[in-house]
C-alpha positions as CSV (number, residue, x, y, z in Angstrom):
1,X,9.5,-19.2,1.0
2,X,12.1,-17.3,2.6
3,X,11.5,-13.2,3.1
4,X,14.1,-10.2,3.7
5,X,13.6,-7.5,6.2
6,X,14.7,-4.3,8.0
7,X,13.8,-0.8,9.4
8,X,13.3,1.8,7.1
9,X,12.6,5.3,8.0
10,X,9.5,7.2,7.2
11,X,8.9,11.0,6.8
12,X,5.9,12.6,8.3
13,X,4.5,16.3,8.7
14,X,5.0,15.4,12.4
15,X,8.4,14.3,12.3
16,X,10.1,11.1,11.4
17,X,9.7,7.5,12.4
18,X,10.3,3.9,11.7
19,X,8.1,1.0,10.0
20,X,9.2,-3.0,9.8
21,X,9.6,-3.5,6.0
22,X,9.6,-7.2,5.1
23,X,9.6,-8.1,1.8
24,X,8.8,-11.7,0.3
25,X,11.5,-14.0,-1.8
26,X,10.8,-13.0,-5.2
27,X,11.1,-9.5,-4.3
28,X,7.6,-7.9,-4.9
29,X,4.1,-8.5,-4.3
30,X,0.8,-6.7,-3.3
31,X,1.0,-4.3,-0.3
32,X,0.0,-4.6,3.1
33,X,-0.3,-2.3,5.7
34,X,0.2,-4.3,9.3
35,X,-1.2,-2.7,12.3
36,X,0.0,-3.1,15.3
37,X,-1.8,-4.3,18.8
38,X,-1.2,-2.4,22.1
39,X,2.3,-4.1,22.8
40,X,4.4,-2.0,20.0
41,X,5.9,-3.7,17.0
42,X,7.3,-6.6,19.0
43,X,8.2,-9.8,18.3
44,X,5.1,-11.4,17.6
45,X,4.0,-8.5,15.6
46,X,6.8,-8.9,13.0
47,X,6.4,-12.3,12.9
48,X,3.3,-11.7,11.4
49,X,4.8,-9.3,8.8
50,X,7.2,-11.8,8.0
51,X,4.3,-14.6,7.6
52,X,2.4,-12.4,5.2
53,X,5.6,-11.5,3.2
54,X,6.1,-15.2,3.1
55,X,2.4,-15.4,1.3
56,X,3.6,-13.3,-0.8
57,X,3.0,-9.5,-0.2
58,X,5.3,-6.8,0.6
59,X,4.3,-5.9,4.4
60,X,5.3,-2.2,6.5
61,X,4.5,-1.6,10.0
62,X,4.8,1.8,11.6
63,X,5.8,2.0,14.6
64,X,2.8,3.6,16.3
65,X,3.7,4.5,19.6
66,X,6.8,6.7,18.6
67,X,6.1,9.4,20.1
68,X,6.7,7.8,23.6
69,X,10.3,5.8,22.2
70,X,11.2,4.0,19.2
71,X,10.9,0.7,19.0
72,X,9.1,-0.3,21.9
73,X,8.6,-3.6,22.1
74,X,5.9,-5.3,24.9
75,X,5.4,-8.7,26.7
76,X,2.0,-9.8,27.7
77,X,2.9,-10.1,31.5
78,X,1.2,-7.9,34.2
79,X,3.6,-5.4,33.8
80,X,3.4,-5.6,30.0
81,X,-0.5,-4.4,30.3
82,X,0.3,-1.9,32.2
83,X,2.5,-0.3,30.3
84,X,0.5,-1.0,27.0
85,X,-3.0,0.2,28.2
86,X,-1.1,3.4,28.9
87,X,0.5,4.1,25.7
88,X,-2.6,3.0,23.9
89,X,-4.4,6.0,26.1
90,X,-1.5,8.2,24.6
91,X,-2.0,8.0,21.7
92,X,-4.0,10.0,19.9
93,X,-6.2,8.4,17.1
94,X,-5.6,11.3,14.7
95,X,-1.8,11.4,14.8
96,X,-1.6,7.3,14.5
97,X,-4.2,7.9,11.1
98,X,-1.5,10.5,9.8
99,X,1.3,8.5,10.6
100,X,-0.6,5.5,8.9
101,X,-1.2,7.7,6.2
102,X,2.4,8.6,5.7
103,X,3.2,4.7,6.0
104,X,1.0,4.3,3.1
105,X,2.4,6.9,0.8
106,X,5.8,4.9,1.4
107,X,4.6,1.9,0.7
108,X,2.4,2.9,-2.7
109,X,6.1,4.4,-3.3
110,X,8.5,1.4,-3.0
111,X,9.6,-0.3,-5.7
112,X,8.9,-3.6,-4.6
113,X,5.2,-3.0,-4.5
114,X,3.2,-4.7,-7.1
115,X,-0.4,-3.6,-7.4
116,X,-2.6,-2.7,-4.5
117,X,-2.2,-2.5,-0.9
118,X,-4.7,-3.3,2.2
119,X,-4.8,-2.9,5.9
120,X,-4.5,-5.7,8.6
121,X,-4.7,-4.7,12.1
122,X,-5.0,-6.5,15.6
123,X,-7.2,-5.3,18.4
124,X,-6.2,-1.9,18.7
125,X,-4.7,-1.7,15.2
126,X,-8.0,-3.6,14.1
127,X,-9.8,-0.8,14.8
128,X,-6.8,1.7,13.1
129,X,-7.5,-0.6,9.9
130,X,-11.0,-0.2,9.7
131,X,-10.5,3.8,10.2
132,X,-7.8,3.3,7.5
133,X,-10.5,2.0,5.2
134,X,-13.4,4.8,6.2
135,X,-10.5,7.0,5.3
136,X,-10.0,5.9,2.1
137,X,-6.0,4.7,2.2
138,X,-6.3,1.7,1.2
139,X,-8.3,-1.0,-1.4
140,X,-9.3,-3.4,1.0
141,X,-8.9,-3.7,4.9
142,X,-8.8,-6.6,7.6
143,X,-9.6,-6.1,11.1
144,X,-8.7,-8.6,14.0
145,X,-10.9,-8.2,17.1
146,X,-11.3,-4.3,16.4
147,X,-12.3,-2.8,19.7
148,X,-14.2,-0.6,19.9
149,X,-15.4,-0.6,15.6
150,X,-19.2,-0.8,17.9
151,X,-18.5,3.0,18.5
152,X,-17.6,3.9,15.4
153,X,-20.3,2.7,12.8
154,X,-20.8,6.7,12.1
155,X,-17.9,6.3,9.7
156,X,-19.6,2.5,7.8
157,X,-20.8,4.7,4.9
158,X,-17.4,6.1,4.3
159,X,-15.9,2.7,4.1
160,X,-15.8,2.0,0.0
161,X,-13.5,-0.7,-0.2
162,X,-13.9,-4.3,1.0
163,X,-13.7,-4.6,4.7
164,X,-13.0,-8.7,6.6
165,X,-14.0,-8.7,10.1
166,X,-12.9,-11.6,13.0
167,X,-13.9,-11.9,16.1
168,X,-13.7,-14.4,18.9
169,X,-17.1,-16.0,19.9
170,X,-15.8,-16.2,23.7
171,X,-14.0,-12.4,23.4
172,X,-14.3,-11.3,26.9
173,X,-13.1,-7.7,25.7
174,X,-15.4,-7.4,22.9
175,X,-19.3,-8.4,23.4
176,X,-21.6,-10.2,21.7
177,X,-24.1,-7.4,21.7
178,X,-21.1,-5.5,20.2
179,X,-20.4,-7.8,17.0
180,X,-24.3,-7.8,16.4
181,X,-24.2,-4.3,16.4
182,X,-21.8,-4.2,13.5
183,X,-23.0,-7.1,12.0
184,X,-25.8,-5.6,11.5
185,X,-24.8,-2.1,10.6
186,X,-23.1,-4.0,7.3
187,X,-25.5,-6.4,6.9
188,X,-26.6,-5.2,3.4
189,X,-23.0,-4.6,2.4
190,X,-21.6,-7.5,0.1
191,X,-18.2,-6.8,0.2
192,X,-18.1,-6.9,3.8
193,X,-17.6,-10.0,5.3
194,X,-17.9,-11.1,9.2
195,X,-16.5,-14.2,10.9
196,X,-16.7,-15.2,14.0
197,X,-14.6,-18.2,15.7
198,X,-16.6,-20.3,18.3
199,X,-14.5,-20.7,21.8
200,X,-12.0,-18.2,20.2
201,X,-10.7,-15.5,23.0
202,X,-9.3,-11.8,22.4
203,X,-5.9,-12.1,20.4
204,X,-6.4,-15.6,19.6
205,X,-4.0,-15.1,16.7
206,X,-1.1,-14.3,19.0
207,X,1.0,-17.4,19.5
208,X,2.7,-15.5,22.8
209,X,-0.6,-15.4,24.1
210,X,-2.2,-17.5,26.7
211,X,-5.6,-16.7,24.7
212,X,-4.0,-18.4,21.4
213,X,-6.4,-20.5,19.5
214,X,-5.2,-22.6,17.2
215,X,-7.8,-23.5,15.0
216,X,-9.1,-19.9,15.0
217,X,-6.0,-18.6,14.3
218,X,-5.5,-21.2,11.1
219,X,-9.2,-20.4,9.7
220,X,-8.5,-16.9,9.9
221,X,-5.5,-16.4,8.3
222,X,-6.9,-18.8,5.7
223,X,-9.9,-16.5,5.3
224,X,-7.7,-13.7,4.9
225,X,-5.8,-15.3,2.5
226,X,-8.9,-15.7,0.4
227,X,-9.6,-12.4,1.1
228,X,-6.2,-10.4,-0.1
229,X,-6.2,-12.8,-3.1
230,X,-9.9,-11.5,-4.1
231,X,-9.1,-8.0,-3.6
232,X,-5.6,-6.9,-4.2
């Protein structure tokens, strides 16, 4: 299945900025929002976007770190980190929820959009999706190796919707002792759901990554499949 895409713009209180709008062949679908990891709406990122459209949904990423430049687009060198890390410690968690909350409204709005719409976000943006879903955006969220979710469970009772978890069993950035935390916080909540991926590092999902793990990566999208299917 072949998919169509392009920037569009979107309008916020705090000014304007772009999202990655790819939209599958038959020209509508169920809405995701795609969160992005520390390394900007790059190439692996939309290649994502495209994948999902290519399942079938119609997928916008905001371009999170716009503040600091448009479009700005990170390898996962030395110097890559660097530079991520820093714009991650930028930006501030409120502004990215109002610009995600914008990028919903414009979503919900386009005509392509079929339905309802979740949240799927990677590592930093994991943790922006599962934010998204305490804050009520969306109908359902997914969250890849969320750091730092262990420091947030405050906000678990807000969370309505259904929430998909992954995690890495060999994450070296997110603990054991972390995911048991927040397994167990949900533990009596049925329409949360936790997997974890044995000998799976942090960003196993991203083919540009040394940490890429094939079999993880396959299951989870699978799972997430499953998931979007059940819910949207």
């Amino acid at each position: 299945m072949s998919t169509t895409s392009q920037w569009i713009d979107i309008a916020s209180p705090n000014g304007s900025f772009q999202a990655y709008l790819a939209v599958p062949h038959i020209g509508k679908g169920p809405g995701i929002i795609l969160l992005q990891e520390i390394f900007g709406v790059n190439e692996h990122i939309r290649a994502v976007a495209d994948q999902y459209a290519a399942d079938g949904y119609v997928v916008l990423v905001p371009d999170l770190f716009w503040r600091e430049g448009a479009h700005i687009e990170l390898g996962y060198e030395e110097a890559g980190w660097k530079r991520a890390l820093e714009l991650m410690q930028a930006t501030d968690n409120e502004h990215a929820l109002e610009d995600i909350t914008a990028t919903v409204a414009a979503l919900r709005a386009r005509p392509e959009v079929e339905g309802k719409i979740a949240s799927i976000g990677y590592c930093f943006g994991g943790r922006l999706s599962y934010r998204t879903a305490a804050a009520g955006l969306v109908d359902a969220a997914i969250a890849y190796y969320g750091g730092g979710i262990q420091n947030q469970l405050s906000l678990a009772d807000q969370i309505k919707v259904p929430l998909l978890m992954h995690f890495g069993g060999q994450d070296s950035h997110i603990p054991p002792e972390a995911v048991q935390q927040i397994a167990q916080r949900f533990e009596d909540r049925e329409e949360v759901e936790i997997h974890i991926y044995p000998g799976a590092e942090h960003g196993f999902n991203c083919t540009h990554r040394s940490s890429y793990h094939q079999r993880a990566a396959t299951q989870a999208h699978g799972n997430s499949l499953i998931f979007l299917s059940e819910n949207l």
